[in-house]
Biotite code that builds the C-alpha atoms (Angstrom):
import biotite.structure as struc

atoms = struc.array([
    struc.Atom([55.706, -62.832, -43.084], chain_id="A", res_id=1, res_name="UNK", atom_name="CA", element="C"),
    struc.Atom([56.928, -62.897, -39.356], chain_id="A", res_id=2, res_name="UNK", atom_name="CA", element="C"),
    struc.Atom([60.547, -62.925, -39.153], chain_id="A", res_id=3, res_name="UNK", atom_name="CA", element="C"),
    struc.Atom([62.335, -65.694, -37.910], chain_id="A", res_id=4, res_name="UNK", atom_name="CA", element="C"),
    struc.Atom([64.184, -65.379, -34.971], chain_id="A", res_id=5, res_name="UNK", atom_name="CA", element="C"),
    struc.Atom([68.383, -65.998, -35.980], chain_id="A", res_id=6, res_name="UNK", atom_name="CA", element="C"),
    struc.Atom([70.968, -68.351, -34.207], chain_id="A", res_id=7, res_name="UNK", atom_name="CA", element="C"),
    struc.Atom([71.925, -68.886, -31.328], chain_id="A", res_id=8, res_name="UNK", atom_name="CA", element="C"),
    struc.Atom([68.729, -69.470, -30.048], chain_id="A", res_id=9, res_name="UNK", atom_name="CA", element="C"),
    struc.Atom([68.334, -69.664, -26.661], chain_id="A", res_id=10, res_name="UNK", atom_name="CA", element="C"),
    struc.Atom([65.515, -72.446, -25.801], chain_id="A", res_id=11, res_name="UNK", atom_name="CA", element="C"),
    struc.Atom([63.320, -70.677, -23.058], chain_id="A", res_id=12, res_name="UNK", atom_name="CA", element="C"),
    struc.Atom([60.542, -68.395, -23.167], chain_id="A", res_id=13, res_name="UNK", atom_name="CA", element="C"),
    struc.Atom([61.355, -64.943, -24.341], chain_id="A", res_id=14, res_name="UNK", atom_name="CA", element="C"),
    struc.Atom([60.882, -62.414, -26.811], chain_id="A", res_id=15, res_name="UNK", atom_name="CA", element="C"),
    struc.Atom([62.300, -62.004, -30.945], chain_id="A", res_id=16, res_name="UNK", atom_name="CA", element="C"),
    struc.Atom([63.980, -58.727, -30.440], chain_id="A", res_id=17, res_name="UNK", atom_name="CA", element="C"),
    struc.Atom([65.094, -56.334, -33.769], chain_id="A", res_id=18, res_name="UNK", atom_name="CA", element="C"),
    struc.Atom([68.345, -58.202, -33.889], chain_id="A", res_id=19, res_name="UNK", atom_name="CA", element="C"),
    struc.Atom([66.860, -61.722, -34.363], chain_id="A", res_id=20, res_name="UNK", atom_name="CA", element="C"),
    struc.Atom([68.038, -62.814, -30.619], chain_id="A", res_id=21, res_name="UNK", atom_name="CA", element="C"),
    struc.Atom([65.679, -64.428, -28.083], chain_id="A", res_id=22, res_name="UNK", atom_name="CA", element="C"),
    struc.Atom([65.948, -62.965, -24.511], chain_id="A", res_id=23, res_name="UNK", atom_name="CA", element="C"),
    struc.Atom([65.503, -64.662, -21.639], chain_id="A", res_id=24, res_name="UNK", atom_name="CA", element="C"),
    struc.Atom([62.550, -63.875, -19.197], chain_id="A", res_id=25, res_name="UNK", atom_name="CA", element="C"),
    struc.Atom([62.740, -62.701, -16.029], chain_id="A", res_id=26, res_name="UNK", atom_name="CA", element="C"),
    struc.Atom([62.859, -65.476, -13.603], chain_id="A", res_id=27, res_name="UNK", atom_name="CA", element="C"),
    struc.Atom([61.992, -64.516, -9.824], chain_id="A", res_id=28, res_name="UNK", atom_name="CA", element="C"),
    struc.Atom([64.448, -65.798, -7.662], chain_id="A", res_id=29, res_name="UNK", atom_name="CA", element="C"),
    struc.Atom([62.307, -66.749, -4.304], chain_id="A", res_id=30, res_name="UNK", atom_name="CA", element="C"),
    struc.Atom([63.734, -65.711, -0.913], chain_id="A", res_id=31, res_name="UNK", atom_name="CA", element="C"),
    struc.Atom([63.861, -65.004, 2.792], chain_id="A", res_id=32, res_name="UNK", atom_name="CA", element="C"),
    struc.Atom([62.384, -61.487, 4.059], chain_id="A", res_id=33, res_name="UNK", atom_name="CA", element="C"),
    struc.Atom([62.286, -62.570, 8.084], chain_id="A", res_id=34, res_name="UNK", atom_name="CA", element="C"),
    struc.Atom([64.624, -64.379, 9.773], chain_id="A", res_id=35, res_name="UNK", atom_name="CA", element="C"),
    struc.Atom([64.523, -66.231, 13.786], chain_id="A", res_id=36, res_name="UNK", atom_name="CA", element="C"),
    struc.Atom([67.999, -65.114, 14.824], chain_id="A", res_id=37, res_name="UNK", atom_name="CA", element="C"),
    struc.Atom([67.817, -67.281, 18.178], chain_id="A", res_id=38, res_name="UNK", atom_name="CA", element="C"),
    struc.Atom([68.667, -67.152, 21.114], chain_id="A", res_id=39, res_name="UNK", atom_name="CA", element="C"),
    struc.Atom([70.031, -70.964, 20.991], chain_id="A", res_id=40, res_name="UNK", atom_name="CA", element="C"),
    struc.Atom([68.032, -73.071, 23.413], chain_id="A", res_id=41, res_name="UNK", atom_name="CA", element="C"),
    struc.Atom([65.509, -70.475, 23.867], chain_id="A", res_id=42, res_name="UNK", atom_name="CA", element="C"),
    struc.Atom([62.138, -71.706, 22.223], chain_id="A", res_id=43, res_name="UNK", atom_name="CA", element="C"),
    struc.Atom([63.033, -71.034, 18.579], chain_id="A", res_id=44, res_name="UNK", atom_name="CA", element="C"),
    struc.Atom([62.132, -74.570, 17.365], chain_id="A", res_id=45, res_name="UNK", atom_name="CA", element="C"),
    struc.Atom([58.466, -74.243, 18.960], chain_id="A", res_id=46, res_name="UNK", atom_name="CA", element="C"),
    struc.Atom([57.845, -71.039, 17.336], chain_id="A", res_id=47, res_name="UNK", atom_name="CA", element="C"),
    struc.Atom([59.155, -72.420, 13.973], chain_id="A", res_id=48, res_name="UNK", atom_name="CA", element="C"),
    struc.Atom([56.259, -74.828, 13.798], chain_id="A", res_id=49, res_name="UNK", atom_name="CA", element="C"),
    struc.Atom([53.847, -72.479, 15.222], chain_id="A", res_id=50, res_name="UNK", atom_name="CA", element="C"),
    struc.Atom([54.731, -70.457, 12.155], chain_id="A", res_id=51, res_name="UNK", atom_name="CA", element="C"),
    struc.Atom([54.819, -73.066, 9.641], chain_id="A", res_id=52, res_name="UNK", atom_name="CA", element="C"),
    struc.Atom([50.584, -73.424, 10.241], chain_id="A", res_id=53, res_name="UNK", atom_name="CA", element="C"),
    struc.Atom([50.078, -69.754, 9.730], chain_id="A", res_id=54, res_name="UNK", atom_name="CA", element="C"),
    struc.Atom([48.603, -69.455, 5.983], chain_id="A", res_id=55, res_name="UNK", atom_name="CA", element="C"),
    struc.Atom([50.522, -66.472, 5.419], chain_id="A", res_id=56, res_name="UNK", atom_name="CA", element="C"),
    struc.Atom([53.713, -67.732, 6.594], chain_id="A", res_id=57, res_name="UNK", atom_name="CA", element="C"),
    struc.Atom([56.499, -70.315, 4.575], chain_id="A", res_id=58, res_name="UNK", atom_name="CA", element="C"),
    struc.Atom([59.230, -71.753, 6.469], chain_id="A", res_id=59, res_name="UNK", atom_name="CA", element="C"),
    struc.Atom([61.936, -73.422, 4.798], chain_id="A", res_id=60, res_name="UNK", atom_name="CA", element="C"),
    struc.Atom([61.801, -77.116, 5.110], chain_id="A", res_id=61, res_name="UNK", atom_name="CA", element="C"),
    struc.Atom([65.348, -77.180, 6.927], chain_id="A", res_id=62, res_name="UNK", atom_name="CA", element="C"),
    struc.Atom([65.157, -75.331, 10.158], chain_id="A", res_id=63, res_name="UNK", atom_name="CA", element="C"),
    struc.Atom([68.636, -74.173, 10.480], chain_id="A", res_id=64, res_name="UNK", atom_name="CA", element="C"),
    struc.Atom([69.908, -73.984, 6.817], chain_id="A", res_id=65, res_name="UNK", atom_name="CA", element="C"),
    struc.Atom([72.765, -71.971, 9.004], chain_id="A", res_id=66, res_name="UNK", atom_name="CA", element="C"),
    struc.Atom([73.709, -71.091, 5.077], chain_id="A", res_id=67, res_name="UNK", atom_name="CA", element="C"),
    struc.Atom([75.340, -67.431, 6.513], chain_id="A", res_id=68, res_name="UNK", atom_name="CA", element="C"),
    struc.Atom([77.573, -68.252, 9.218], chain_id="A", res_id=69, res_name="UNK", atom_name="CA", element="C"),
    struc.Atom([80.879, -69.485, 7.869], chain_id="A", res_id=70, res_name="UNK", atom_name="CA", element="C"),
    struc.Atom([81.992, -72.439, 9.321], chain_id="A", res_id=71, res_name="UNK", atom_name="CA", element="C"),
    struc.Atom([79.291, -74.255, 10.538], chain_id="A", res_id=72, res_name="UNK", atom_name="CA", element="C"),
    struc.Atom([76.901, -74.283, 7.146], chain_id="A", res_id=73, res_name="UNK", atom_name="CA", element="C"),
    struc.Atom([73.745, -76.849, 7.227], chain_id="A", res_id=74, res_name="UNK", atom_name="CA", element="C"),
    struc.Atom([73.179, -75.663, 3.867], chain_id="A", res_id=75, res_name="UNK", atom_name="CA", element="C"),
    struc.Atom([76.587, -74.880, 1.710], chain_id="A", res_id=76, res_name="UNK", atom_name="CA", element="C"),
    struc.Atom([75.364, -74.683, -1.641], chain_id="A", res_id=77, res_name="UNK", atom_name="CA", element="C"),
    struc.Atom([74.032, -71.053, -2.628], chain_id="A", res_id=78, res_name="UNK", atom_name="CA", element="C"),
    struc.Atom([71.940, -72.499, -5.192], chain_id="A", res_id=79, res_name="UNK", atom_name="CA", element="C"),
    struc.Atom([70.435, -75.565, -2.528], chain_id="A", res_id=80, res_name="UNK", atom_name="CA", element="C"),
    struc.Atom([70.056, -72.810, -0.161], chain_id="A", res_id=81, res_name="UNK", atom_name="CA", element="C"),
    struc.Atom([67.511, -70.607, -2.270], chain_id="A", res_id=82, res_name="UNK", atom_name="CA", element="C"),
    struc.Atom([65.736, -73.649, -3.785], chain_id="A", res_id=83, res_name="UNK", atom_name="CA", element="C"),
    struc.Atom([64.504, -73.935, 0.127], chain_id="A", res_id=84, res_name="UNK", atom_name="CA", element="C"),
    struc.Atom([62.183, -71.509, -0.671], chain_id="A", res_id=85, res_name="UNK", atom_name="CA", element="C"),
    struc.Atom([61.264, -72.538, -3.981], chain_id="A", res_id=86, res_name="UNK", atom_name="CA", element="C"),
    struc.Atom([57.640, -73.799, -2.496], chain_id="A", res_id=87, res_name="UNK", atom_name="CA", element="C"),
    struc.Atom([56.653, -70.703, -1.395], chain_id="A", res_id=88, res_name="UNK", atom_name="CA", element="C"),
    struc.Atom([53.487, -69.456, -3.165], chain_id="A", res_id=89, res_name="UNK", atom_name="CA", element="C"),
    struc.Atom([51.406, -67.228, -1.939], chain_id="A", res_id=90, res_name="UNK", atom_name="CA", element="C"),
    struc.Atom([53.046, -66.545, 1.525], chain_id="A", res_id=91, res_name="UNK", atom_name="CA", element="C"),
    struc.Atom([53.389, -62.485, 2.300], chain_id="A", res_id=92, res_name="UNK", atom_name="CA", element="C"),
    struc.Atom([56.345, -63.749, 4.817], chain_id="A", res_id=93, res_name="UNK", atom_name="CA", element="C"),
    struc.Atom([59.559, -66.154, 3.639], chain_id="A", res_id=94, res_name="UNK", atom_name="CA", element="C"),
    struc.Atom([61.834, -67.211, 6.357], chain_id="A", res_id=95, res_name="UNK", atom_name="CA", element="C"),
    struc.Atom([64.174, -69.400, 7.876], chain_id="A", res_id=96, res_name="UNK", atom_name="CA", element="C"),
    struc.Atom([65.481, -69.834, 11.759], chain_id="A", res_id=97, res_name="UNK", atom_name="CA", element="C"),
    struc.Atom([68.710, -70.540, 12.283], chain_id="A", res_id=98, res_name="UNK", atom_name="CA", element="C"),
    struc.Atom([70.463, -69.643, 15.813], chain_id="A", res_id=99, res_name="UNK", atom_name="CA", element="C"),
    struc.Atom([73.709, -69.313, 14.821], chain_id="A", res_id=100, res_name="UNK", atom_name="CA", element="C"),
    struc.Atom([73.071, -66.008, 12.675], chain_id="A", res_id=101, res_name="UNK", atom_name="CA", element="C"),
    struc.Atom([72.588, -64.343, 16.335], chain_id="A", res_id=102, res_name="UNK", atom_name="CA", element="C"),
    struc.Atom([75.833, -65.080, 17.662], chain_id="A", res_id=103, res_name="UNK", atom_name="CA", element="C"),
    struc.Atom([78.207, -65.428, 14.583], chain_id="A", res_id=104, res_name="UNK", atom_name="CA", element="C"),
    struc.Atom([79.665, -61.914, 14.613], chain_id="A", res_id=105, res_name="UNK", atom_name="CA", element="C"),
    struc.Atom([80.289, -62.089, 10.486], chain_id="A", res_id=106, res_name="UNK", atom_name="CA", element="C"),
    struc.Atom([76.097, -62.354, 9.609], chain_id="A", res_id=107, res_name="UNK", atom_name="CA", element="C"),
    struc.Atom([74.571, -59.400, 10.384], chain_id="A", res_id=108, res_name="UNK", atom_name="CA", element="C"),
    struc.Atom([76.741, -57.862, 7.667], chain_id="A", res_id=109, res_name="UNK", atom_name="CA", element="C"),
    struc.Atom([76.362, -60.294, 5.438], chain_id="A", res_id=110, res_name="UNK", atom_name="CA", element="C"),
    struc.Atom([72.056, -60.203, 5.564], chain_id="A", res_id=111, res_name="UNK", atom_name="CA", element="C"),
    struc.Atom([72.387, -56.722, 5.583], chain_id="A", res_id=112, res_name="UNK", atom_name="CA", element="C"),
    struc.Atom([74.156, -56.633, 2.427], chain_id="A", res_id=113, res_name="UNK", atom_name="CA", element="C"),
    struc.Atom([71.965, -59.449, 1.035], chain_id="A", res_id=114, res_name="UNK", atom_name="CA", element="C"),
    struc.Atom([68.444, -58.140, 2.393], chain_id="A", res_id=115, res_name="UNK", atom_name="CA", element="C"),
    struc.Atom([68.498, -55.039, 3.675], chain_id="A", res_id=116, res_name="UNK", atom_name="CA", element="C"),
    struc.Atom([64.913, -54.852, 3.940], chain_id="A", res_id=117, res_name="UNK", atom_name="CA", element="C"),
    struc.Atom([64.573, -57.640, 6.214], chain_id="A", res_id=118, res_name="UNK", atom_name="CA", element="C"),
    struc.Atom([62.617, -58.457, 9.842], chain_id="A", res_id=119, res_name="UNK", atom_name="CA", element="C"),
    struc.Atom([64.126, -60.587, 12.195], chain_id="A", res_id=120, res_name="UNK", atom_name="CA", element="C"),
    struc.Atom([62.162, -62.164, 15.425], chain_id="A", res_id=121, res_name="UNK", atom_name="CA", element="C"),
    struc.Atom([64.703, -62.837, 18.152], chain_id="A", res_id=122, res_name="UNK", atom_name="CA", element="C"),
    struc.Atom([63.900, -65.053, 21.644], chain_id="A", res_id=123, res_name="UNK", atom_name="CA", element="C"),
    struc.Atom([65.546, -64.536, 24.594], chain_id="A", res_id=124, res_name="UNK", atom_name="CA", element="C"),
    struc.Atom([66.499, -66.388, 27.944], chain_id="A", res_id=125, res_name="UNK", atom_name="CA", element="C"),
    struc.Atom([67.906, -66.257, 30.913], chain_id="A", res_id=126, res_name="UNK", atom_name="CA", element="C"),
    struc.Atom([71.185, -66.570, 30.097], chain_id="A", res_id=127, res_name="UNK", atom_name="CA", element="C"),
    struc.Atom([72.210, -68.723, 32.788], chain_id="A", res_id=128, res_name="UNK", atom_name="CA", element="C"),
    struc.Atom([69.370, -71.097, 32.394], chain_id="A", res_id=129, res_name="UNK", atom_name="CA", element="C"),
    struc.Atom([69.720, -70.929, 28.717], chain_id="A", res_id=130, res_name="UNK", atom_name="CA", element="C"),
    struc.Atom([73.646, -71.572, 29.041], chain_id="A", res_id=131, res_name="UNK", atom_name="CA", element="C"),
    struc.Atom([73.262, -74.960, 30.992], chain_id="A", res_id=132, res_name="UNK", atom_name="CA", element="C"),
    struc.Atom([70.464, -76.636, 28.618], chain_id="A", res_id=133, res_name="UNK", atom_name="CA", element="C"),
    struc.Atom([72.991, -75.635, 26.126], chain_id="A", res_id=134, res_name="UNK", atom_name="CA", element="C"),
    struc.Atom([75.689, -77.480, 27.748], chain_id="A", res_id=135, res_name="UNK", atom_name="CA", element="C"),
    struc.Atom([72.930, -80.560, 28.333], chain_id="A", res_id=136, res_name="UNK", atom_name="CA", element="C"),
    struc.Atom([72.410, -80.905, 25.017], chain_id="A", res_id=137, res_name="UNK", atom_name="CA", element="C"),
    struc.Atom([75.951, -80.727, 23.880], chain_id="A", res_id=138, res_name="UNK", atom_name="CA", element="C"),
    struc.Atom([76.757, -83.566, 25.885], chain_id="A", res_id=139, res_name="UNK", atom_name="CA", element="C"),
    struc.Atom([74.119, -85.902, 25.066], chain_id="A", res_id=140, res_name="UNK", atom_name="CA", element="C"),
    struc.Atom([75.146, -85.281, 21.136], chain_id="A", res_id=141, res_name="UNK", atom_name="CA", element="C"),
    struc.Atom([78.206, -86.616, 22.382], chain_id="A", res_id=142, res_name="UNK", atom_name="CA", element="C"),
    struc.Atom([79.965, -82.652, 21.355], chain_id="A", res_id=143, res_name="UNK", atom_name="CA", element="C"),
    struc.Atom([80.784, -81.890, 24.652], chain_id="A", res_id=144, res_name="UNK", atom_name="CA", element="C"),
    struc.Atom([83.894, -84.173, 26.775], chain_id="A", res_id=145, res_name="UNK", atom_name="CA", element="C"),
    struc.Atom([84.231, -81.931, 29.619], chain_id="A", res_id=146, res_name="UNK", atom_name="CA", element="C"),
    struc.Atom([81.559, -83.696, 32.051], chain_id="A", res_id=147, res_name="UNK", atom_name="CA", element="C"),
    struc.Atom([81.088, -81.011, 34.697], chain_id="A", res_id=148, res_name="UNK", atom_name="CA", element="C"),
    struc.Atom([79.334, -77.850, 33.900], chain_id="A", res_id=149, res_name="UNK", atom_name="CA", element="C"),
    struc.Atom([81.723, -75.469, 35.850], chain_id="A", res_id=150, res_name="UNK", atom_name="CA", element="C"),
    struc.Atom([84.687, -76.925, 34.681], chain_id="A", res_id=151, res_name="UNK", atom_name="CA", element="C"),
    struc.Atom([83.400, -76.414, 30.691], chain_id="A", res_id=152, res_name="UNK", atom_name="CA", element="C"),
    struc.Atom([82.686, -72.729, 31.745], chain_id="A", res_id=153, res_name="UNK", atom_name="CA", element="C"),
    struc.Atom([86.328, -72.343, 33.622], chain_id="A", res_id=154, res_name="UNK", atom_name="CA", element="C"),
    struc.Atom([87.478, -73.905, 30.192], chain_id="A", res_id=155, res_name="UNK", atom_name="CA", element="C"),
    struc.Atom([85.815, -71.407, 27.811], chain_id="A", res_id=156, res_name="UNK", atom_name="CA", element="C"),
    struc.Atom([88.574, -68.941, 27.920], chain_id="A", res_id=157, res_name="UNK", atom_name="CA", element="C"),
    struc.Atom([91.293, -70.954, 26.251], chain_id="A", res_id=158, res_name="UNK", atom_name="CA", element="C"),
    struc.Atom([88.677, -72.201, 23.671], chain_id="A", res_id=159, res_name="UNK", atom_name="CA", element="C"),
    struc.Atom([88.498, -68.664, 22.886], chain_id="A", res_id=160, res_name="UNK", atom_name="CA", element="C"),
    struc.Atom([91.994, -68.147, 22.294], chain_id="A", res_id=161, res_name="UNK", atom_name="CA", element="C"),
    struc.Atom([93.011, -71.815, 21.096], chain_id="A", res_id=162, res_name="UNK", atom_name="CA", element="C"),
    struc.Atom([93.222, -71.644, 17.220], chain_id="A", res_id=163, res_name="UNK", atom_name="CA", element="C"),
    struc.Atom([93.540, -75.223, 17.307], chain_id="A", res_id=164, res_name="UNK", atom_name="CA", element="C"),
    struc.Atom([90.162, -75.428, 19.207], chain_id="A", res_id=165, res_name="UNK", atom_name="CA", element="C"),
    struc.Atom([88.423, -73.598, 16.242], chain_id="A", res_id=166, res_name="UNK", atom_name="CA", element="C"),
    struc.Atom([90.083, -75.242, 13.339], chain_id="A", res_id=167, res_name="UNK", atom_name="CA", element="C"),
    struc.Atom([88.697, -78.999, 15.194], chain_id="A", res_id=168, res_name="UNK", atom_name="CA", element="C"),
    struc.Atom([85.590, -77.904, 16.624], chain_id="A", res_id=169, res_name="UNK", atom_name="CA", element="C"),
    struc.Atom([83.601, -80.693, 15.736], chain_id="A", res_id=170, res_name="UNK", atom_name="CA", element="C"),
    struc.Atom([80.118, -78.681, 16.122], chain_id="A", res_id=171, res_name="UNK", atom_name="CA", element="C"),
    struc.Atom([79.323, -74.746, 16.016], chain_id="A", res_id=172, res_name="UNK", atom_name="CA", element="C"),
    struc.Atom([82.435, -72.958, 17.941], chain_id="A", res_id=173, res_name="UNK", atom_name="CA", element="C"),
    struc.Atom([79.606, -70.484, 19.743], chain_id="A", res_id=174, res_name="UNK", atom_name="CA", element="C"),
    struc.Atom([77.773, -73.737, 21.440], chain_id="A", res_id=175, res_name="UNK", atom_name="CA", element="C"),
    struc.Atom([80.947, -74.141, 23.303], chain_id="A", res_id=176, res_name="UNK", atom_name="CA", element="C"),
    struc.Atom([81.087, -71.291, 24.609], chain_id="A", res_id=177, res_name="UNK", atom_name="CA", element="C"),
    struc.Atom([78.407, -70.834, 27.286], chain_id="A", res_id=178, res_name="UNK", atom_name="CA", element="C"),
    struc.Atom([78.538, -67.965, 28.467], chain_id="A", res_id=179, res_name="UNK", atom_name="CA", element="C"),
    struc.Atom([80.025, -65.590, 25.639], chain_id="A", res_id=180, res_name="UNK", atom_name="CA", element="C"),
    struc.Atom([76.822, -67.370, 23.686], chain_id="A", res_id=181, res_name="UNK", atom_name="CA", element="C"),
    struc.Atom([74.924, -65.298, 26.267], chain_id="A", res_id=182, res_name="UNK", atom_name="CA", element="C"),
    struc.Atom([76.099, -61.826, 26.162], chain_id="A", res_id=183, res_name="UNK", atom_name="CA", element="C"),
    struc.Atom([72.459, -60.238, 24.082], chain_id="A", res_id=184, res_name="UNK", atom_name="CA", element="C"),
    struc.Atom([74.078, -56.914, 24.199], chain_id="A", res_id=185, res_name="UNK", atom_name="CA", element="C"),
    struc.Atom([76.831, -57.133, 21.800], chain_id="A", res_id=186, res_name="UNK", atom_name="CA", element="C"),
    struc.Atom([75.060, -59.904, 19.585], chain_id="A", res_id=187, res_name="UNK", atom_name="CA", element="C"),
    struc.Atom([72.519, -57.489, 19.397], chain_id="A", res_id=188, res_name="UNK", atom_name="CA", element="C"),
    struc.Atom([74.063, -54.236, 18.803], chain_id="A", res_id=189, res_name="UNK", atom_name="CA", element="C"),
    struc.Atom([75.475, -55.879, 15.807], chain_id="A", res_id=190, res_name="UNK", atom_name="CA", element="C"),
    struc.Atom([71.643, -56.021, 13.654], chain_id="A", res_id=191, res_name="UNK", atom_name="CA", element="C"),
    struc.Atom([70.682, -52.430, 15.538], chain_id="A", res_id=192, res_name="UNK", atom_name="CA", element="C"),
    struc.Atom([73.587, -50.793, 13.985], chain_id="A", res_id=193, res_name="UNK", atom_name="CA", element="C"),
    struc.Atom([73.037, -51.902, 10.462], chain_id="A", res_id=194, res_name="UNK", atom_name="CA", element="C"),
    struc.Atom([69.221, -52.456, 10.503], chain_id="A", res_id=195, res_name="UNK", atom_name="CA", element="C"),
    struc.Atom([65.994, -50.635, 11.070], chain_id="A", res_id=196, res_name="UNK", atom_name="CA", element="C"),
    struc.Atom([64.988, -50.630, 15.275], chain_id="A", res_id=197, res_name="UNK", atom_name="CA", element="C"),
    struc.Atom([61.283, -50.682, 13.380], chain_id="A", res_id=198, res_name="UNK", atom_name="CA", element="C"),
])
């Protein structure tokens, strides 16, 4: 007669092992292999529903989870953050698109560490141009006080170096800061030096 499996049993599917315990299946854990870095005001949000159509492509329902940038998260709950891509099915490509990942200096280590493997698509502007429809739409979301364009980017530097600025920055710290949110180079270098150029 089969044997019957001995307490505790653990009520999922699994297998009746020598020792009478029940042991958990494997369950697949869904999640991100591409991510759209940015630029900010750059076209990202266009080619995040161009990709959602693509058969081969899932997108996470929330554009900007933002889930890896600390201090600005969409998306704070790890577990809320993977269930995102719980409806992917037979998609080759996972991913998400959230600008702040290209300018928050802490997230490059962080994917890398989560998915090394990963591809990123990154879209870039002028940075001038890109820097004053950043500024637009600060102000209409009501973010941004200073009314004059040139007098927020003359104001930049002691937002940099007012901790009191950071600690009550009612919206992302980087989309207050025009022009530093501009500088490609060193936002960059940050993926190139942990990640595959390929």
């Amino acid at each position: 007669a089969a044997r019957a499996c001995a307490r505790p049993v653990i009520h999922s599917p699994g297998l009746c092992t020598e020792s009478g315990f029940k042991i958990m299946s494997t369950i697949l854990i869904k999640k991100p292999n591409f991510f759209i870095l940015g630029a900010g005001k750059s076209g990202t949000t266009s080619l995040y529903y161009s990709l959602k159509q693509h058969p081969d492509i899932f997108m996470s329902a929330i554009k900007e989870p933002t889930f890896f940038c600390e201090g600005f998260q969409v998306v704070k709950n790890p577990i809320s953050y993977f269930e995102l891509f719980d409806p992917a099915t037979t998609e080759t490509a996972i991913g998400e698109a959230s600008h702040a990942y290209l300018t928050n200096p802490s997230t490059a280590r962080v994917l890398n560490g989560l998915f090394p493997d990963a591809k990123f698509i990154v879209i870039l502007r002028n940075p001038a141009e890109r820097a004053y429809s950043l500024y637009n739409q600060m102000c209409r979301s009501g973010f941004e006080k200073i009314g004059c364009f040139e007098k927020a980017l003359e104001a930049e530097e002691e937002r940099v170096n007012s901790q009191r600025f950071k600690d009550d920055c009612p919206q992302y710290f980087y989309n207050f800061l025009y022009f530093r949110s501009g500088l490609y180079g060193e936002q960059l270098q940050r993926y190139f030096s942990l990640f595959d150029k390929k």
